[in-house]
C-alpha positions in Angstrom: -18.0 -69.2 -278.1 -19.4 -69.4 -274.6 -20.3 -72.6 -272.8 -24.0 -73.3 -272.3 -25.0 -74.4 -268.5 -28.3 -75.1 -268.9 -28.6 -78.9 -266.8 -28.7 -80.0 -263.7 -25.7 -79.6 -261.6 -24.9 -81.8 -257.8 -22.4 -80.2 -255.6 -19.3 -82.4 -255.0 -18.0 -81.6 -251.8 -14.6 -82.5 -252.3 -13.8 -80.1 -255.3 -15.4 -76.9 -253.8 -14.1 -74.8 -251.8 -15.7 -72.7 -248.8 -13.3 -70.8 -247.1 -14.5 -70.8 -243.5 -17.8 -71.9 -244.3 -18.9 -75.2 -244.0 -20.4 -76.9 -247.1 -23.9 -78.0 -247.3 -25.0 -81.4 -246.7 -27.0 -81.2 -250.6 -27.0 -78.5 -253.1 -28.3 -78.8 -256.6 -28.8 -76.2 -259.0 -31.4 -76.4 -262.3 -29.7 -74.4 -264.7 -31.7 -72.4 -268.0 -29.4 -70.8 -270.0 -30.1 -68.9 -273.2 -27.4 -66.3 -273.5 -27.3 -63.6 -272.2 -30.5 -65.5 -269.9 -30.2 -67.5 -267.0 -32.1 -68.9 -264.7 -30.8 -71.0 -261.7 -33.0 -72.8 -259.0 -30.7 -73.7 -256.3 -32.0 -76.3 -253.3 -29.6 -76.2 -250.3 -29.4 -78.4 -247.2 -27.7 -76.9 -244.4 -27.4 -75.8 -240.6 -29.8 -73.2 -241.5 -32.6 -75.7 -243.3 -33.7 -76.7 -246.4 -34.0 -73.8 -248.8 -34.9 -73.0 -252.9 -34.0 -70.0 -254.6 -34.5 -69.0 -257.7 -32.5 -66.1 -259.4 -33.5 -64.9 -263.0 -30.5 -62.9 -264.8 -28.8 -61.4 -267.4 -25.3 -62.2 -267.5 -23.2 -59.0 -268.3 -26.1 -57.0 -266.9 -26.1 -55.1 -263.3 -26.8 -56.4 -260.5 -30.5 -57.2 -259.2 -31.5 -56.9 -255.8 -33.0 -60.5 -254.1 -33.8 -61.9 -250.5 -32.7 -64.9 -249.0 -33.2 -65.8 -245.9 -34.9 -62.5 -245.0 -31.5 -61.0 -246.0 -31.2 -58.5 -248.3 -28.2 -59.7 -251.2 -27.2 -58.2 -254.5 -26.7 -60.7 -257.5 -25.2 -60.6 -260.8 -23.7 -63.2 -263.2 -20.7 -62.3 -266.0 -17.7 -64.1 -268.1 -14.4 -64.4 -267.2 -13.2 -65.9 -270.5 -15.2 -68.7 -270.9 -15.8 -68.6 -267.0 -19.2 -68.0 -266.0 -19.4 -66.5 -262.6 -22.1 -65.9 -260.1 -21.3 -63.6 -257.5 -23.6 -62.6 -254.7 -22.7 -59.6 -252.2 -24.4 -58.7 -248.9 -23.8 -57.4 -245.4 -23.7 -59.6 -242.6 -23.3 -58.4 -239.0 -22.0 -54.7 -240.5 -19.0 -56.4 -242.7 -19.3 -56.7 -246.0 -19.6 -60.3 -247.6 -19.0 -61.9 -251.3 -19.6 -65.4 -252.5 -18.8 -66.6 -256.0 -20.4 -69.5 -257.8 -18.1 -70.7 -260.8 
């Protein structure tokens, strides 16, 4: 059986890890999830502003096709085990880049 994520979920800092990125000052994410649905409304703080997103997926399903930022970014959501994962792909100055969420 699958976890169910639906809540609202505050970034800790300390236990994420960004690679050469630096974190957000705030990001808090609004989960709905009704397997195989999911709906996440992320608000981020950062160098870049204050931003909201909100995806609308189907875990297991193919990617969907969204814009952040003016950017164009591929998104899709699947299970590792009982290990939801987010990943979101996109280009950025001609090389290829991927962030997961998990």
């Amino acid at each position: 059986m699958q976890p169910n994520f639906t809540g609202l979920w505050k970034l800790i800092r300390g236990e994420s890890n960004f690679g050469f990125l630096p974190p957000p000052g705030l990001r808090v994410d609004s989960i709905a999830h009704e397997d195989p649905h999911l709906h996440i409304r992320t608000r981020q703080k950062d160098a870049n502003g204050d931003i909201t997103i909100d995806r609308n997926l189907t875990i297991g399903g193919g990617a969907k096709k969204i814009m952040i930022r003016g950017r164009s970014r591929l998104i899709r959501a699947f299970w590792e085990e009982v290990v939801l994962v987010v990943e979101t792909s996109s280009e950025v100055s001609g090389k290829a880049r991927r962030i997961e969420d998990r």
